[in-house]
N, C-alpha and C positions, 0 to 999 in steps of 0.2 A: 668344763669351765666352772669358776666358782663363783656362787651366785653374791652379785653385787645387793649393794646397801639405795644405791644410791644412781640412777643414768641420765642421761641428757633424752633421749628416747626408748618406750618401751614400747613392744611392739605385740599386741595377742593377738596370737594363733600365725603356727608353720606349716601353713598349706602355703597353697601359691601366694595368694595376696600378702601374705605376711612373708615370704622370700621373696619378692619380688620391691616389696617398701626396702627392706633389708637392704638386697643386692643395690636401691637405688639411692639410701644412705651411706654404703660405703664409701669410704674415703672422703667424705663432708667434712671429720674432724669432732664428730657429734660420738658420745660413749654411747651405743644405739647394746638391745639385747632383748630377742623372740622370748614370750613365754611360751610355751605349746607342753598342754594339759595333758597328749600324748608321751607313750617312749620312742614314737617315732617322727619322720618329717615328713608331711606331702597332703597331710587331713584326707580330704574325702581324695585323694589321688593317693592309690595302694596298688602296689603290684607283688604279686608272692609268686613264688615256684609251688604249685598246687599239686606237682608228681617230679618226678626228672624230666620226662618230657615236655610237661603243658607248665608254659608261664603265662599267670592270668592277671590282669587288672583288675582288683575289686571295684574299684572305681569306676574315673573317668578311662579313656581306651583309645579316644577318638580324637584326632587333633582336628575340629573343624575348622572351617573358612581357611584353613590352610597358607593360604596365597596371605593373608593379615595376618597368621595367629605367630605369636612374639616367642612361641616356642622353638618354630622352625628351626629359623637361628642359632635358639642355644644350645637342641638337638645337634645339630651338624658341628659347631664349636667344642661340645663335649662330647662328640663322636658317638653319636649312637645313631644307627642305621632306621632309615626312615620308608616306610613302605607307605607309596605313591598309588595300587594299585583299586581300583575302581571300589568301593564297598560292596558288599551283596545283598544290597536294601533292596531295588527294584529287580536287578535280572538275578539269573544264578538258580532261579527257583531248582529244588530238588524233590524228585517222589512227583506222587499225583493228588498229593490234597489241598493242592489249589489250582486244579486246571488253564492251562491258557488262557480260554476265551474270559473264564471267571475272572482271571487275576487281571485282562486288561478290560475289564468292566468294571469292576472295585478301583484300578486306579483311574478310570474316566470320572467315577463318580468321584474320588480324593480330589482330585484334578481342579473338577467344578467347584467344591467344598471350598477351596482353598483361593479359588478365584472370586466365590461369594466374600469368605471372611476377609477378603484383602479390600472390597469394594465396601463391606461392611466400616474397617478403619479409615476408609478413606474421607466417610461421615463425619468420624469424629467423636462419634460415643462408646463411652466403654464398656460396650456391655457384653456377658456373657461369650463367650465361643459358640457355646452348642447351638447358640442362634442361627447361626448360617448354614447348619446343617438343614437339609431338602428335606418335610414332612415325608415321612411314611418311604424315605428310602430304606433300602433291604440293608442298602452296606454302612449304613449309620454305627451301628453296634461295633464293628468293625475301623471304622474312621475314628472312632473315640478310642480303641486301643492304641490305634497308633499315635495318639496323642497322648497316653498314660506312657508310652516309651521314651517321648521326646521333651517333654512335659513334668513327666512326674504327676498328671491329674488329668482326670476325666475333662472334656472341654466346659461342662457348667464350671467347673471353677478358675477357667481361663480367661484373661482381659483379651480382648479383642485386640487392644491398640499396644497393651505389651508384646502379643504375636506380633504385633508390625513392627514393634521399634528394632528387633533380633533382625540383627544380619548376617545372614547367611553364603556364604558364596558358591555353595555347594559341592566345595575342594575338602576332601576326608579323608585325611592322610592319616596313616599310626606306627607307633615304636616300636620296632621288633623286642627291643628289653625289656618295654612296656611301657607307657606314659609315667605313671608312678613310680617307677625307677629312676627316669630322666628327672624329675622333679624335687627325691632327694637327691638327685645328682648337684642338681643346682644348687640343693641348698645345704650341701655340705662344707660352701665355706663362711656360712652365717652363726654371728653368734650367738646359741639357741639354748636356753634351761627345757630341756625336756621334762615330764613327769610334773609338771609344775604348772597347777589348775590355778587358773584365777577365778576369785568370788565377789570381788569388789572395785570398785574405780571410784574413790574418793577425791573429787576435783573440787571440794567445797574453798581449799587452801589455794595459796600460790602453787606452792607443787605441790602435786597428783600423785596418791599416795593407793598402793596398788597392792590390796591382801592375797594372797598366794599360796599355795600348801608348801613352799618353800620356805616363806615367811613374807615378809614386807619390803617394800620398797620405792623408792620417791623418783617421782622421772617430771621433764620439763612436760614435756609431750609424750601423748599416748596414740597409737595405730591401732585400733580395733577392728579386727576381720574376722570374726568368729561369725558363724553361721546363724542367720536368722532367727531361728528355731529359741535360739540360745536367749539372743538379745529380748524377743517377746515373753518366753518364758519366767527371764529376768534371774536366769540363772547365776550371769554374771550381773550384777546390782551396778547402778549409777549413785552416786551422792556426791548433791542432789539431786533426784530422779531427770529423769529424760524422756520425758511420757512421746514426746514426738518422734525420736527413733525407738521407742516401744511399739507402737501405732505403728509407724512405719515399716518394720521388721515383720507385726504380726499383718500386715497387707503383703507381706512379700514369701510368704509361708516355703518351706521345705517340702519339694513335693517327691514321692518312691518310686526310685529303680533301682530294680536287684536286678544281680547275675548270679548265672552260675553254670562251673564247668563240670563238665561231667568224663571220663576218660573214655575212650571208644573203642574197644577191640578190634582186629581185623579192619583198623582204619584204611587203609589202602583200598576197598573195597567200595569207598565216600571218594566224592568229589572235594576237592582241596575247593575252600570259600567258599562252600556252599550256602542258601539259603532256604531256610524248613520256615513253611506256615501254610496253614487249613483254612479252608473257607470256610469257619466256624462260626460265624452269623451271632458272635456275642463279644462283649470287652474282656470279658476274664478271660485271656489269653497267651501265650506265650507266644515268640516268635526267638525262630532258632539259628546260630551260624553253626555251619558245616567248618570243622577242620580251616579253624582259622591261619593262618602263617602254614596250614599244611599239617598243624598237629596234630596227633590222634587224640582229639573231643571235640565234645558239641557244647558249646557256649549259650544259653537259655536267658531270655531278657525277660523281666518281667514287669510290673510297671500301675502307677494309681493306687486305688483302693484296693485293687484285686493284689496287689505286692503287698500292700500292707496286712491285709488279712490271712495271708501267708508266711508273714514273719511272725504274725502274733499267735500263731499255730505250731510255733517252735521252730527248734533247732531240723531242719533235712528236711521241711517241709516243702521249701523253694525246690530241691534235687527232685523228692519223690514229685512231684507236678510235673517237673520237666520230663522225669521219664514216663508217666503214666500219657501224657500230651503226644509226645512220638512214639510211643508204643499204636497210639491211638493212628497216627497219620500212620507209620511207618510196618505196624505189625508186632505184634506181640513176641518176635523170636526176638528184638531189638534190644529188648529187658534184658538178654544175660551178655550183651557184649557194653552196658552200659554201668559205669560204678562212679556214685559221686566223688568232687574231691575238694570241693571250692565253693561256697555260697556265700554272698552277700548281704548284710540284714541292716542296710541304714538306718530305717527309721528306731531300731534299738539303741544304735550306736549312742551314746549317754553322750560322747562330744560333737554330733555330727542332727541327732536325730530325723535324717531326713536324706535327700539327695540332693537336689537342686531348688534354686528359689523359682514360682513362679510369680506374678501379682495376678493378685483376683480381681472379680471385674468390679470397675472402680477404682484399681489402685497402681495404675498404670504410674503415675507419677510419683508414688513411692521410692521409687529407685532414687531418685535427686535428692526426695526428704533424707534418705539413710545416710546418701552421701556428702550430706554437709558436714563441713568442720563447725566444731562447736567450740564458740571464745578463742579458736586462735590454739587453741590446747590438744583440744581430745577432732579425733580425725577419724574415718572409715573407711573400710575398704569390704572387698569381697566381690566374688561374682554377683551377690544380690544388686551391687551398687554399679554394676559396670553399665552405660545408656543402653547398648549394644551387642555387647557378645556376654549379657548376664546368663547362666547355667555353663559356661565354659572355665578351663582352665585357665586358659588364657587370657581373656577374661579379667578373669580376678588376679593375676599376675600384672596386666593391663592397670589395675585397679591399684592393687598397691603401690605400684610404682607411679602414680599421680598423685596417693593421699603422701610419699615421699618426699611430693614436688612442694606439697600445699605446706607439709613440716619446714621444709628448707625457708621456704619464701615467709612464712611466720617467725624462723629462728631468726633470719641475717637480714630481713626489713625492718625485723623490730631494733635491730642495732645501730 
């Protein structure tokens, strides 16, 4: 398409929240047009072909809460096959480096952990996660990775009452195409200037005049759904500044999950779904799926600080860890049937920096600050801004398509 002068609304950033405002200004009557600073659609929602056989989600993977999430729907309408079967978080254990009796000791104590912090929110204060962790438990070290996976951060930098607000249903369905497929699927009939970075949002005027590596352009209203990271860092500039959703943005920080697949020889000799983890008594950890959908690889999460220190270590850093971790569990013959193909390195990503929002303690109520509309004009969106299902895709699809609502009800009340 060719890039206009001039729209009724502009919309940053084509992940979900920004296809989803899109999909929910169609047919209003309004000239609407995505920037997205990418050559591609879906932001932090990516899926590649990693071999012929293994299709992997860089991204997101997971369709949570399932039973609510607004994906369902347009999975089954755009025909992509949905698999319903249990995840291999809790059972499925494979190998013996995390014993039975251990692995339902570890989840007694998660168990407790998570009964504490739900009694802790129920206070009222927002302090810290790690707080409700049991002095001087063994599985402590342990309980805080699995929170670097869910999270994107170690629980000292978790709000207590943000873990409350996330709802969860515990239904985890996922795409056989891949989530990140489905999502440029969706947003394949939106109308989208790829490659086309915005630096600026000049609202000091009537109309909001919008610098872009394309060049410029003037829109009544603006959708902002670019990722936290961005908004704090001030990548993308306000004028006149916005110190409140600066503030807000950097309380709602971008926290690290990498993946990565690895090809697996002699795969038929692996349990299809499986699940690899060690009772390794520390957070720097990985935890692994066996032969997802049945493919021959093992899929590697990694997560927090301990991700982050690993991207910043380069390129194959995240692979070699993964392989040297199950060499470890599984036995050193496992190195020559394993060859990387796929690694994820958000927190590099220059449009993404990060993976998911979490609020730190204290800033539970950031989410509401980010997602106000500002003058009637300028509007947000994004998982960071969603009350509820914020770090999902849905989410933030959830999310654009109310900052949609809030444009509509500003355009044709104002008339």
């Amino acid at each position: 398409m060719s890039f206009p002068s001039s729209v009724d609304v502009a919309i940053i950033g084509a992940g979900a929240a920004g296809l989803g405002a899109a999909h929910a200004l169609a047919g209003s009557g309004l000239a609407v047009i995505v920037l997205e600073a990418r050559s591609r659609l879906g932001g932090r929602a990516w899926t590649v072909q990693a071999s012929p056989e293994v299709t992997f989600d860089v991204g997101c993977g997971w369709l949570h809460s399932a039973d609510k999430n607004s994906f369902v729907a347009i999975a089954r309408q755009l025909g992509f096959e949905l698999n319903t079967d249990l995840p291999p978080w809790r059972e499925r254990a494979y190998g013996n480096a995390f014993p039975r009796e251990l692995r339902d000791d570890f989840m007694r104590a998660m168990d407790a952990f998570y009964e504490r912090l739900w009694r802790a929110a129920q206070r009222g204060t927002d302090e810290p996660a790690s707080r409700s962790l049991e002095a001087g438990n063994r599985w402590n070290p342990m309980i805080d990775a699995i929170s670097t996976y869910i999270n994107g951060c170690e629980l000292k930098d978790m709000s207590t009452l943000d873990w409350d607000a996330y709802e969860d249903t515990n239904l985890n369905w996922r795409v056989r195409r891949g989530y990140g497929a489905l999502i440029a699927a969706y947003g394949a009939p939106c109308p989208v200037a790829l490659d086309c970075k915005v630096t600026l949002i000049d609202h000091s005027d009537k109309r909001i005049r919008i610098e872009t590596s394309q060049g410029t352009l003037t829109a009544d209203k603006v959708v902002v759904t670019v990722p936290t990271n961005l908004i704090a860092d001030e990548t993308i500039r306000f004028s006149p500044p916005l110190p409140p959703k600066v503030n807000a943005a950097a309380g709602l920080p971008l926290g690290v999950d990498d993946k990565v697949t690895l090809a697996l020889d002699d795969a038929e000799a692996f349990p299809k779904e499986g699940n690899l983890r060690g009772a390794t008594m520390r957070t720097e950890m990985g935890t692994y799926h066996i032969r997802p959908f049945g493919q021959p690889c093992i899929e590697g999460f990694f997560g927090g600080s301990f991700a982050r220190a690993l991207e910043d270590s380069g390129e194959g850093a995240i692979a070699a860890q993964a392989i040297n971790e199950i060499a470890g569990f599984l036995g050193n013959d496992i190195r020559r049937k394993l060859k990387p193909l796929y690694e994820s390195r958000w927190a590099h990503d220059p449009f993404a920096r990060g993976s998911y929002s979490h609020a730190l303690p204290g800033h539970a109520g950031d989410r509401a600050v980010l997602a106000a509309p500002v003058d009637g004009r300028l509007f947000f969106a994004g998982e960071a801004t969603s009350p509820e299902f914020f770090t999902t895709a849905h989410g933030a699809r959830d999310s654009g398509e109310r900052a949609a609502k809030e444009v509509l009800a500003a355009t044709f009340d104002a008339k």
